[in-house]
N, C-alpha and C positions, 0 to 999 in steps of 0.2 A: 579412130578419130570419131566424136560425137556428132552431131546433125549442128550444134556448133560451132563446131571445131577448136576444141578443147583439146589441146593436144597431148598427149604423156609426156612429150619432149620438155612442152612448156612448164608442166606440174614440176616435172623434176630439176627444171634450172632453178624453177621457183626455189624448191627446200634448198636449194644446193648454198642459197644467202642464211642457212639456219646450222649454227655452228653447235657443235658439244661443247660448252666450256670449259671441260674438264681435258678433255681431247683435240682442243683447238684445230678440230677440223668438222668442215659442213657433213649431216646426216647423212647425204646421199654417197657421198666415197669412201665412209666408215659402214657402206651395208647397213643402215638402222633400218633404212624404206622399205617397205614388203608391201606384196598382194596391192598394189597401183590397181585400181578400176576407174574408169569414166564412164557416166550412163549421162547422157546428155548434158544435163550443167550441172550433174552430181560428180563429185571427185570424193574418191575414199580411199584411202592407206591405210597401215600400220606402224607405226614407230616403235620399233621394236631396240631399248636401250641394254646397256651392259649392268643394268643391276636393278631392281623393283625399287632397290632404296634412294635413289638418285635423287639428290638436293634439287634439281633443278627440272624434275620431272613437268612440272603445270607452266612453268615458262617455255620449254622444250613444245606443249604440245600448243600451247598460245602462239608462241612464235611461228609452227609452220601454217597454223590457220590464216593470220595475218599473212603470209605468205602467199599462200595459195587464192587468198580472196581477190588476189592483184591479178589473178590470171584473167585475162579477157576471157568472159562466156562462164567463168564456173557461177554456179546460183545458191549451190548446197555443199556444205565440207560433212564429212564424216571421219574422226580420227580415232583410231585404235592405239592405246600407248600399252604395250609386253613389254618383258624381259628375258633375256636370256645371260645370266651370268657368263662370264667369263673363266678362260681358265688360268691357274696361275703356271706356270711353268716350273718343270723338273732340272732342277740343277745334275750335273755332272755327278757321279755316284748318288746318286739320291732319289729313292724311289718315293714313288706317287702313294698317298690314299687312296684303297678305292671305292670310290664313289664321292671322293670330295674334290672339290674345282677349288676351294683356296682352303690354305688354312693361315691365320694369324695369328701371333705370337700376342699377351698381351703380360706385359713385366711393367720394372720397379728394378730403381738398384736399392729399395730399401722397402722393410714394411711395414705395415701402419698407413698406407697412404691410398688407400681403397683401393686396395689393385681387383680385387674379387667381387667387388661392388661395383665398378667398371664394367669387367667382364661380364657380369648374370644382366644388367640394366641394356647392356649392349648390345647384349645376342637374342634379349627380349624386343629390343626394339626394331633388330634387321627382321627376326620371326615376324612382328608386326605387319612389318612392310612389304613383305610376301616371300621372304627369303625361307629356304631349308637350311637352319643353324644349329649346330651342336655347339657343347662346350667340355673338352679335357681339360681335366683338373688333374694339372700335372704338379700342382702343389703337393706333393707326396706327405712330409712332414704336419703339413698342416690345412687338411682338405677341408675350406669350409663351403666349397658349392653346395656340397648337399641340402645341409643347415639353410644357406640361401636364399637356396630353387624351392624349398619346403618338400622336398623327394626322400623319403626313408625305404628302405630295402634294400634287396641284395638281388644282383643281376645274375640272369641264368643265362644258361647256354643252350644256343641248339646248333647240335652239331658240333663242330671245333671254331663257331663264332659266339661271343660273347655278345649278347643282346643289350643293348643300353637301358638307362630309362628316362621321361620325361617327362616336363612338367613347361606350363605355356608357349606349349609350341617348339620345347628346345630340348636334343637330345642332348642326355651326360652321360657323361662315366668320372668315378672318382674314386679314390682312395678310401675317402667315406665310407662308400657303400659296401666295403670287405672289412671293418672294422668290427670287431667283436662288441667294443661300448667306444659310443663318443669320446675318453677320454684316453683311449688305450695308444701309445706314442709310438710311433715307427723309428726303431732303432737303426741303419742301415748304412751300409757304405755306399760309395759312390754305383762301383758295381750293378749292386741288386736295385736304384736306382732307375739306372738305363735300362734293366733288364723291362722292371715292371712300366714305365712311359712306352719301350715298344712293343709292348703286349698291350696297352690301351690303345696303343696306335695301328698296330697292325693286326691283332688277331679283335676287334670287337666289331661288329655291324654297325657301321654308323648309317647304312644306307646310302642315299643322294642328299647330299650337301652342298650347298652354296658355299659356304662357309663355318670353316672348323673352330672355332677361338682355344689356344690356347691359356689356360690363368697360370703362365708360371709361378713359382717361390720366388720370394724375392731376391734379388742379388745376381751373380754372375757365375754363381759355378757349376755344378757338375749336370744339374737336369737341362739348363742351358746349351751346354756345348754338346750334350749326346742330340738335344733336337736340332740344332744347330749344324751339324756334321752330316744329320742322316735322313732330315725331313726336308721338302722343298717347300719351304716357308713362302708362302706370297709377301707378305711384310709383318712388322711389328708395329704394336702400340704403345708408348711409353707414358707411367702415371706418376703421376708427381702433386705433388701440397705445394702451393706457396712461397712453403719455407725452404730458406736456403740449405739449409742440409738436406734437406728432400730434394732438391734441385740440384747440388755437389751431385747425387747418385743416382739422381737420373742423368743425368750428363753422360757419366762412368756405361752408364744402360744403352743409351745411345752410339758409344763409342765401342762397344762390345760387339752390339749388331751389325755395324758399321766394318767392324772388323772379320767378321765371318759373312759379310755381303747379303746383308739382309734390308732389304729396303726398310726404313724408318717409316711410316705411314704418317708418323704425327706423335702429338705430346697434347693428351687431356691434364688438365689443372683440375684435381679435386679439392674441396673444400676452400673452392675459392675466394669465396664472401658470404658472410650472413646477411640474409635479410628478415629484419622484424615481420613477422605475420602480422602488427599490430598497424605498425606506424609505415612499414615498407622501407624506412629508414636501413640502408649499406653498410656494412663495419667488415671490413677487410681483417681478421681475426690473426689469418697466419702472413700476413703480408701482403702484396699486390704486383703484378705485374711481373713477374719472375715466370712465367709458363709462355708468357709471351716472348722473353729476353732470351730463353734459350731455345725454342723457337726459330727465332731470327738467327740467332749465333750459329745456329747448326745448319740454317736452310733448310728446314724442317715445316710443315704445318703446324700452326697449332688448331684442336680441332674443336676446342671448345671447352668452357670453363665450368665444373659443377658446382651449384651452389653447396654452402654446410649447411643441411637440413636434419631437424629429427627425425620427418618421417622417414626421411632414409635409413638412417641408421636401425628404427623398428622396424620398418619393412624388411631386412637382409636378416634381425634376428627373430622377425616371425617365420619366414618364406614367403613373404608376399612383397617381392620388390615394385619401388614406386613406379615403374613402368608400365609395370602389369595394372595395378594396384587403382593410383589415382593417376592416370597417363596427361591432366590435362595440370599437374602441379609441375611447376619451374624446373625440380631438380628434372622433371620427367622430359620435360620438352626440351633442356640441353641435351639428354640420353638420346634423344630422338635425330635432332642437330649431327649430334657425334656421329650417333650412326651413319647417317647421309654421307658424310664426309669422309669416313672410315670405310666406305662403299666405293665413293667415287677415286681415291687416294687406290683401292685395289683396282678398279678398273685403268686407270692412268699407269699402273706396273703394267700392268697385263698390256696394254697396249705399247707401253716401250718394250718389253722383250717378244713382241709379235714384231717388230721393226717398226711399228708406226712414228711418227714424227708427233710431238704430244705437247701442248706450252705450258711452259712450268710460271 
């Protein structure tokens, strides 16, 4: 107790009215509070959250100042806001990565609909946000991470672990990078398939990871069900256009995961409207409001709409995605959005298969 009498008791009833809203319960019973000191009318913590990327990190640390400022006697706040990711949980036959704390899945039941463009902008902007992010490019047929990420070469080994490589912050491995010439086609059964997804998954170094992103191929079959059966997925992210046939199979994507017990994390809408650089004038190009429809139908999130930009589509074919690139452009700052929510969507699992009680 201070020469005030500032009490610890009192600080922590205080936070105790400052909720996670993603976890619908106060800070102080979800363990976030660390290293409490009181020096006379100084109070200082930690808020230490479930992910760096957290949408609602500066209201989290506004809220418990205003909190704390009501305690009789305090004169000085000092707040510290960490992370410590979360882990996702190992399903029944299904062994862990190691050194990764989640991995997510990110599909399409069709392609064409930026699914790989999603994934590079996405794993660029958790890295941002202070995340350790990889990305398998389990698109085996048609590995365009590399292209991308702008990363050319061939990964080496040391030892019996396969070294990744990386470029803004994000580790890869892909199909790409063992290919003789960019245009040479992986002929391959289902089989050799599986073989080569758990040789990127189990024998390469990915080190410590927050977060693994899968970029599946599009559709629902065979590299699907091998990761699906044998990886403990934290959830998935489903990409979709607009358009109603891109929405038909994403639907099918949805009900696929849903079917092998993979939480859905959410449905980003790419290409969701143009806007004139000139005029800022909106033209919904592939339709409107369909990423939200199904969405709602499924009781799913939806996490965020991208706009149709050029520079996007030169940025993925130079290597330089808009994230990285020009981070304060439109498509960038939905990427940024997504991620947050694509963050906190993984902490909200983790906290329902730890038993927490979570508000949806």
């Amino acid at each position: 107790m201070s020469s005030n009498n500032v009490s610890e008791q009192a600080v922590l009833d205080a936070l105790r009215t400052v909720n996670d809203p993603d976890l619908g319960r106060d800070i102080v019973s979800l363990g976030f509070v660390k290293d409490l000191a009181i020096d006379g009318g100084k109070v200082s913590f930690t808020i230490e959250l479930t992910t760096p990327a957290c949408p609602m990190k500066k209201e989290m640390e506004r809220w418990a100042r205003e909190a704390v400022q009501k305690v009789e006697g305090v004169a000085e706040i000092a707040v510290t806001m960490t992370a410590t990711v979360t882990h996702g949980a190992a399903g029944a036959g299904k062994q862990k990565i190691e050194g990764v704390r989640n991995i997510v899945a990110v599909g399409s039941g069709k392609g064409g609909v930026g699914k790989s463009t999603v994934t590079v902008n996405l794993a660029i902007a958790l890295a941002q946000a202070g995340a350790a992010v990889g990305i398998l490019d389990a698109d085996i047929y048609g590995p365009n991470i590399p292209l991308m990420m702008g990363v050319a070469g061939r990964p080496h080994a040391i030892g019996e672990r396969i070294q990744t490589l990386a470029n803004y912050g994000v580790r890869l491995m892909s199909m790409g990078f063992l290919m003789e010439e960019d245009d040479t086609p992986v002929i391959w059964r289902g089989p050799m398939l599986h073989s080569v997804v758990q040789q990127f998954l189990r024998q390469v170094d990915w080190g410590e990871l927050d977060y693994l992103l899968i970029d599946l191929p599009p559709g629902t079959g065979d590299v699907q069900l091998s990761l699906t059966q044998t990886v403990p997925l934290t959830g998935a992210v489903v990409v979709s256009t607009p358009q109603d046939v891109a929405l038909q199979d994403a639907r099918k994507a949805i009900q696929m995961f849903r079917q092998v017990e993979v939480p859905v994390l959410g449905i980003v809408e790419n290409m969701s409207y143009f806007q004139c650089p000139k005029c800022g004038e909106v033209s919904y190009v592939f339709s409107h409001g369909g990423g939200a429809a199904t969405a709602a139908r499924y009781g799913v999130p939806l996490l965020g709409e991208v706009p149709l930009n050029a520079s996007l589509r030169e940025g993925g074919d130079a290597g330089k995605p808009v994230v990285a690139m020009t981070p304060d452009a439109p498509a960038a700052q939905s990427f940024q959005s997504i991620a947050a929510q694509v963050a906190a969507q993984v902490s909200v699992v983790n906290a329902g298969k730890r038993g927490l009680t979570v508000i949806q």
